[in-house]
Structures are given as structure tokens and as C-alpha cells.
C-alpha distance (Angstrom), angle and dihedral (degrees) to the residues before:
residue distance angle dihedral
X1 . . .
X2 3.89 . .
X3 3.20 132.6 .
X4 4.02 117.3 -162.7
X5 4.24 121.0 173.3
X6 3.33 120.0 -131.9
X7 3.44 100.3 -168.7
X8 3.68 139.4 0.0
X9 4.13 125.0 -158.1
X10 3.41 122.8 -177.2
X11 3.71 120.0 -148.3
X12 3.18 123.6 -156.3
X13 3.77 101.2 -169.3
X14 3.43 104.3 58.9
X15 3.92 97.4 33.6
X16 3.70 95.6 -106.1
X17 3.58 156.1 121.5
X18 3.99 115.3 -142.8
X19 3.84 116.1 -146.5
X20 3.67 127.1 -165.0
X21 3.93 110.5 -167.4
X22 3.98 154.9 177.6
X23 3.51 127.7 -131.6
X24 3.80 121.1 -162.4
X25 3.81 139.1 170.9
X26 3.29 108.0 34.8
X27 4.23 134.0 128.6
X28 3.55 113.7 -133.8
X29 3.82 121.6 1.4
X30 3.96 109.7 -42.1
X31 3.59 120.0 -93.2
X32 4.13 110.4 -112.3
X33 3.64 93.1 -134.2
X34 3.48 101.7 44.5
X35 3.91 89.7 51.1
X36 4.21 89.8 41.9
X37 4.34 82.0 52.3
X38 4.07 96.7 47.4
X39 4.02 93.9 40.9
X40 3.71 87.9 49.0
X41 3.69 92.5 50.5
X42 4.14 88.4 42.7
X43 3.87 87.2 49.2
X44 3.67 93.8 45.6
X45 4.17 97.9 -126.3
X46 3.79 130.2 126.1
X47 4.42 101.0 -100.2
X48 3.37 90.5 -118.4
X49 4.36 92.0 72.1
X50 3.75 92.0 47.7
X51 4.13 126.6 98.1
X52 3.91 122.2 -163.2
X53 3.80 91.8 -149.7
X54 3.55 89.8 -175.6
X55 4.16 146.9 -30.7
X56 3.70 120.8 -147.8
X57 3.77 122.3 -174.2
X58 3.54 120.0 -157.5
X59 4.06 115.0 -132.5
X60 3.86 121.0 -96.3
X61 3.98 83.9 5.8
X62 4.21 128.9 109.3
X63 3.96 88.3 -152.9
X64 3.37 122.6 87.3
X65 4.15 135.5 -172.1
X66 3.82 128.1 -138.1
X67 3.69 148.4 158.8
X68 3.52 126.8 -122.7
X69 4.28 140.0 -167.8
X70 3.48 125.4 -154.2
X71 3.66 109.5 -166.2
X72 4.01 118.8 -144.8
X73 4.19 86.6 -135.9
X74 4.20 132.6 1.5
X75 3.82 88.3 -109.7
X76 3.71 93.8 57.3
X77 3.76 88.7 49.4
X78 3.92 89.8 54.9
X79 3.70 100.4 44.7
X80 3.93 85.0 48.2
X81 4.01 108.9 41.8
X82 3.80 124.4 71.2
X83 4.11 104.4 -115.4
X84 3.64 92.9 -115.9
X85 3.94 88.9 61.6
X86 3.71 92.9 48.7
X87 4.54 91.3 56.1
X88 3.59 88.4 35.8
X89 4.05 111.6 124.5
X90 4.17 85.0 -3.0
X91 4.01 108.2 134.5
X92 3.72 114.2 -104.7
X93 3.95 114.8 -120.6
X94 3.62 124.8 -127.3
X95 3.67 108.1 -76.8
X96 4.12 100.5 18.0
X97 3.67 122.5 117.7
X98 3.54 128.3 -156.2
């Protein structure tokens, strides 16, 4: 799978950089974590500051578009993402429900 950025924004504001990439070379639909682990490793930040806002695959294509934060620190990313963005694509542990 590879990852390229298309563009990059920094803003200031909200302690952020703002990614817009491609994702080519995969199978089926691209894993969320696997994605969230090779953009973080593109953008140069620890996984654990980085937000797949969202993935969109185009039909009958293998590429696929999405947008992407990079927080400055953790905290900023918690005061600034909704909770439900901050589980999302996170394995479950043995005995959680949805």
C-alpha cells in the first residue's frame, strides 16, 4: 500500500497540520489503522497525534482519497476531536461492546 500527500496545510489555530492524501495498492478496502500507521510515519508524528478524518474510495477504482490531522500534542487532539473520532477503527477488547 502507498500512501502519497497531496497537500499539506498547517493551521495554526487549532494546533494542526491538515493532510489531504492518496492511497494506492491495496486489495479490498484499506484497513484504517494500517493507513493511520503509514501516514503517521509519512508525516513524521508518533500514531497516537494523527486523525483519519475520513477515507473515500472511488467505485471500480483501487485508489482511494482521505483527509488527515496531525495534532502538535495528544492533548490538543482530545480537546479538538469529537470522542467517536478518537475510538474510531481502535480494536475492541475482550468483553466491550459497541
Amino acid at each position: 500500500m502507498e500512501i502519497q500527500i497531496t497537500t499539506e496545510k498547517e493551521n495554526k489555530l487549532l494546533h494542526r497540520k491538515e493532510l489531504k492524501i492518496r492511497v494506492s495498492g491495496f486489495g479490498a478496502t484499506p484497513n484504517r489503522n494500517e493507513v493511520l500507521q503509514l501516514v503517521a510515519a509519512k508525516a513524521g508524528a508518533n500514531d497516537s497525534r494523527v486523525v483519519l478524518d475520513k477515507l473515500e474510495q472511488r467505485f471500480g477504482q483501487k485508489e482511494a482519497d482521505g483527509y488527515v490531522k496531525v495534532y502538535d500534542t495528544e492533548e490538543n487532539k482530545k480537546r479538538y476531536e469529537p470522542e467517536y473520532k478518537l475510538v474510531r477503527g481502535k480494536k475492541k477488547e475482550e468483553g466491550e461492546q459497541k
